[in-house]
C-alpha positions as CSV (number, residue, x, y, z in Angstrom):
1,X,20.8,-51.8,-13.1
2,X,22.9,-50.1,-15.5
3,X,23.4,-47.4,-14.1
4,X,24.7,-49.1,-11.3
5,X,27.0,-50.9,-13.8
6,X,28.0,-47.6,-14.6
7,X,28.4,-45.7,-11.5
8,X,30.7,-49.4,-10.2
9,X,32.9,-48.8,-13.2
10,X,33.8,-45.2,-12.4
11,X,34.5,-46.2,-8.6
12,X,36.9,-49.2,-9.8
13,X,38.2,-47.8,-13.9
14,X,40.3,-50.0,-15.6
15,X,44.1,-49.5,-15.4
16,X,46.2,-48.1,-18.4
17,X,47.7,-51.1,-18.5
18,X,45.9,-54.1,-20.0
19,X,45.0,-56.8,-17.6
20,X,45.4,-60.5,-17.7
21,X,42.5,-61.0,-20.1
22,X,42.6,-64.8,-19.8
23,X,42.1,-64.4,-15.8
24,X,39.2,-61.9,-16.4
25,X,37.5,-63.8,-19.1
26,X,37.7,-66.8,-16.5
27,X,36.3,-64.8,-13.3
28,X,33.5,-63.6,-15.7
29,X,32.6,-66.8,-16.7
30,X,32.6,-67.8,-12.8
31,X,30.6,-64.9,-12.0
32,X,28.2,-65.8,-14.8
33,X,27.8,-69.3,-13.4
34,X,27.0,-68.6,-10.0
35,X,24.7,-65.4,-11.1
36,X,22.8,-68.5,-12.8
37,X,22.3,-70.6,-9.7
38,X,20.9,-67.9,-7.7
39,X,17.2,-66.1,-8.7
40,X,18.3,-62.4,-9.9
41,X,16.1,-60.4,-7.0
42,X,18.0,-62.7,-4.2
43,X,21.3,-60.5,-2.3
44,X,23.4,-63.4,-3.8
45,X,22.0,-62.9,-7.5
46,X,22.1,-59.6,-7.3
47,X,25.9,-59.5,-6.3
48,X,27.3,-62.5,-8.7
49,X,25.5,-60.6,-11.5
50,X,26.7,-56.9,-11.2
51,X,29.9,-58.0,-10.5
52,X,29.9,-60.1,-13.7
53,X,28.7,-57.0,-15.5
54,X,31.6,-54.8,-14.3
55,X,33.6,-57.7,-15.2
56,X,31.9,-57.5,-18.8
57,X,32.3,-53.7,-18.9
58,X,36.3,-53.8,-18.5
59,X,36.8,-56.6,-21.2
60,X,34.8,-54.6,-23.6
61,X,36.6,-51.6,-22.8
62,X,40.4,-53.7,-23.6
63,X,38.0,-54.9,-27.1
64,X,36.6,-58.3,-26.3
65,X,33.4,-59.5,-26.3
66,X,31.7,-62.5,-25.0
67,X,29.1,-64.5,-27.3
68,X,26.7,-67.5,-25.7
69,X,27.0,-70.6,-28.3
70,X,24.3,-72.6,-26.1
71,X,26.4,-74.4,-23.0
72,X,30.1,-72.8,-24.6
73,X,31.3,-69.6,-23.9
74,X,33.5,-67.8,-26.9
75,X,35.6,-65.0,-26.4
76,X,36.4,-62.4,-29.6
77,X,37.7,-59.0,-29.9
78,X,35.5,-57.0,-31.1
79,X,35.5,-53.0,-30.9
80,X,36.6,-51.5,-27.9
81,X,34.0,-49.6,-26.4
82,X,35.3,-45.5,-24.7
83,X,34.5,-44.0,-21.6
C-alpha cells in the first residue's frame, strides 16, 4: 500500500506553489470519512483510502500533520517531510 502511496505521489508531485491547505485538509477529511464507511479490501475502500493518503502525503510535504483526538480532527504543522 505504500508503495502505491508512493508511486501516486510521483505521478501527481505537489506544485512549487503551496496549495489551498484549508481545501486539502477538508478533502482529506472527506476522503477519510468515506474510507471509513466502506470495508478496506472493497474497490470503493480501496479508492477513498489511497486517495486520502496522497492527500496526507502532500500536506505533510507543505508541513502539516493531521492528529485523531477521538471524533475531532486537528490539524498542526509539524516538520515537513522531503522527497
Amino acid at each position: 500500500m505504500l508503495l502505491l502511496v508512493v508511486l501516486l505521489a510521483q505521478v501527481m508531485p505537489p506544485s512549487p506553489e503551496p496549495p489551498d491547505i484549508p481545501e486539502l485538509q477538508q478533502l482529506w477529511e472527506d476522503l477519510n470519512s468515506a474510507c471509513r464507511k466502506f470495508p478496506r479490501s472493497s474497490p470503493e475502500g480501496e479508492a477513498n483510502c489511497l486517495r486520502r493518503d496522497v492527500i496526507s502525503w502532500r500536506l505533510g510535504h507543505w508541513g502539516w500533520c493531521v492528529r485523531d483526538m477521538g471524533l475531532e480532527t486537528k490539524w498542526e504543522l509539524c516538520p515537513r517531510k522531503g522527497f
